[in-house]
C-alpha positions as CSV (number, residue, x, y, z in Angstrom):
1,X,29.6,0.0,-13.1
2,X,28.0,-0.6,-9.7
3,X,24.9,1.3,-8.6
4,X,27.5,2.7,-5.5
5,X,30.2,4.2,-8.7
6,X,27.6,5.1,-10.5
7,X,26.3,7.1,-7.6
8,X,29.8,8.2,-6.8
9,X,30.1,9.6,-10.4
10,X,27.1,11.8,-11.0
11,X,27.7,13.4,-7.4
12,X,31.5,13.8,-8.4
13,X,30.5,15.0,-11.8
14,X,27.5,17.3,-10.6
15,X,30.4,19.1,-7.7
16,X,32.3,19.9,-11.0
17,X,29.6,21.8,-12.5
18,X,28.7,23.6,-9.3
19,X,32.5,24.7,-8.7
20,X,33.2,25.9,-12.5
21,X,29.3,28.0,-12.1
22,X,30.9,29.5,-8.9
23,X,33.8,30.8,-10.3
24,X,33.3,34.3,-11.8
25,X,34.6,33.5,-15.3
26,X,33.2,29.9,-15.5
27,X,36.2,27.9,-15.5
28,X,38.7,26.6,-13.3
29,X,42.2,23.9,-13.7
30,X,41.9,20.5,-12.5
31,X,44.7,21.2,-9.6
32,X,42.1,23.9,-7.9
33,X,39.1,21.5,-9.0
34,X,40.6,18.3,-7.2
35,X,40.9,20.1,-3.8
36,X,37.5,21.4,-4.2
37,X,36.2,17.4,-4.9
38,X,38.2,16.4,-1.6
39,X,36.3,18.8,0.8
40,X,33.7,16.9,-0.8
41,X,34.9,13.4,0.5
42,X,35.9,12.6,-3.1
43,X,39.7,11.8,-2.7
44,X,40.1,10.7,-6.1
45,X,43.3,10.3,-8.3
46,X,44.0,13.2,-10.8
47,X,43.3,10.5,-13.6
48,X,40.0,10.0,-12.5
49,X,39.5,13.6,-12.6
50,X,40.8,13.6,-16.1
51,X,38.4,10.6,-17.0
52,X,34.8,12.7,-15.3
53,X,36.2,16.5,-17.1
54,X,36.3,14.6,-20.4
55,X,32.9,12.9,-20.1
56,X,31.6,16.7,-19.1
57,X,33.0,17.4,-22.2
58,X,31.8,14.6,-24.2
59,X,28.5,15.6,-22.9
60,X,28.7,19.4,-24.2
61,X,28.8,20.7,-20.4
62,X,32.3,21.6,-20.5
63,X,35.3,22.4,-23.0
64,X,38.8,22.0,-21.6
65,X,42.1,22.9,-22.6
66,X,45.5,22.0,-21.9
67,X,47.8,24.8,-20.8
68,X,51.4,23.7,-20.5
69,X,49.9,20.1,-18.6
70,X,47.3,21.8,-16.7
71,X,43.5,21.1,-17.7
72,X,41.5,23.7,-17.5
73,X,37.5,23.3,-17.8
74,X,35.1,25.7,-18.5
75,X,31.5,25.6,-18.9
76,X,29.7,25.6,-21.5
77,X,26.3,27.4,-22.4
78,X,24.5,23.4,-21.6
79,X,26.4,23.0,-18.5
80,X,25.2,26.4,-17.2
81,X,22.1,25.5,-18.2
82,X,22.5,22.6,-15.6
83,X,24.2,24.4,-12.7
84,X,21.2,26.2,-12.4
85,X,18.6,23.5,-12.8
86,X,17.4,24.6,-16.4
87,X,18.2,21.1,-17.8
88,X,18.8,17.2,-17.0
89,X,21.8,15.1,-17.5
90,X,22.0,11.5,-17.1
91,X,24.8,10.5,-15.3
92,X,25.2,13.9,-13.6
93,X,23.2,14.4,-10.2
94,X,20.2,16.9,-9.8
95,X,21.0,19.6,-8.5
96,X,19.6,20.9,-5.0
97,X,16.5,23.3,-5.6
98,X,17.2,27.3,-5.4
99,X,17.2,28.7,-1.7
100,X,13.7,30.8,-1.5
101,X,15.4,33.6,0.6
């Protein structure tokens, strides 16, 4: 993988995290995820959606389940820890440091 996808992933990847730790009960489907990804300049195909939830999930930063053909992710206790900066990923981007206001 080029430096560029690589770079492409971890942002992508790292904009899942933050949406599911927005979301009051942690989780969200990958319909409601996609749109988020695209005001993000990430207009990627469902399938490649697919392909970064299950490597969050390989990783132990989210669990998904499949309701009737909808994917829904939710974050796990390590992927909280990451949304708010309390651990490090490879392959998932730092995340920006906490506003002091």
């Amino acid at each position: 993988m080029s430096d560029f996808a690589q770079t492409q992933a971890s942002d992508r990847r790292r904009i899942l995290i933050d949406a599911l730790y927005r979301d009051p009960h942690y989780a969200s489907n990958h319909v409601i995820l996609k749109s988020i990804l695209d005001r993000f300049g990430h207009f990627v195909s469902s399938q490649q959606i697919f392909s970064d939830l299950l490597w969050l999930q390989e990783n132990s930063l989210v669990t998904l389940q499949d309701l009737a053909g909808i994917a829904v992710a939710t974050l796990t206790s390590v992927g909280l820890d990451l949304a708010e900066n309390r651990t490090f990923c490879p392959g998932v981007r730092r995340g920006d440091p906490p506003d002091p206001s």
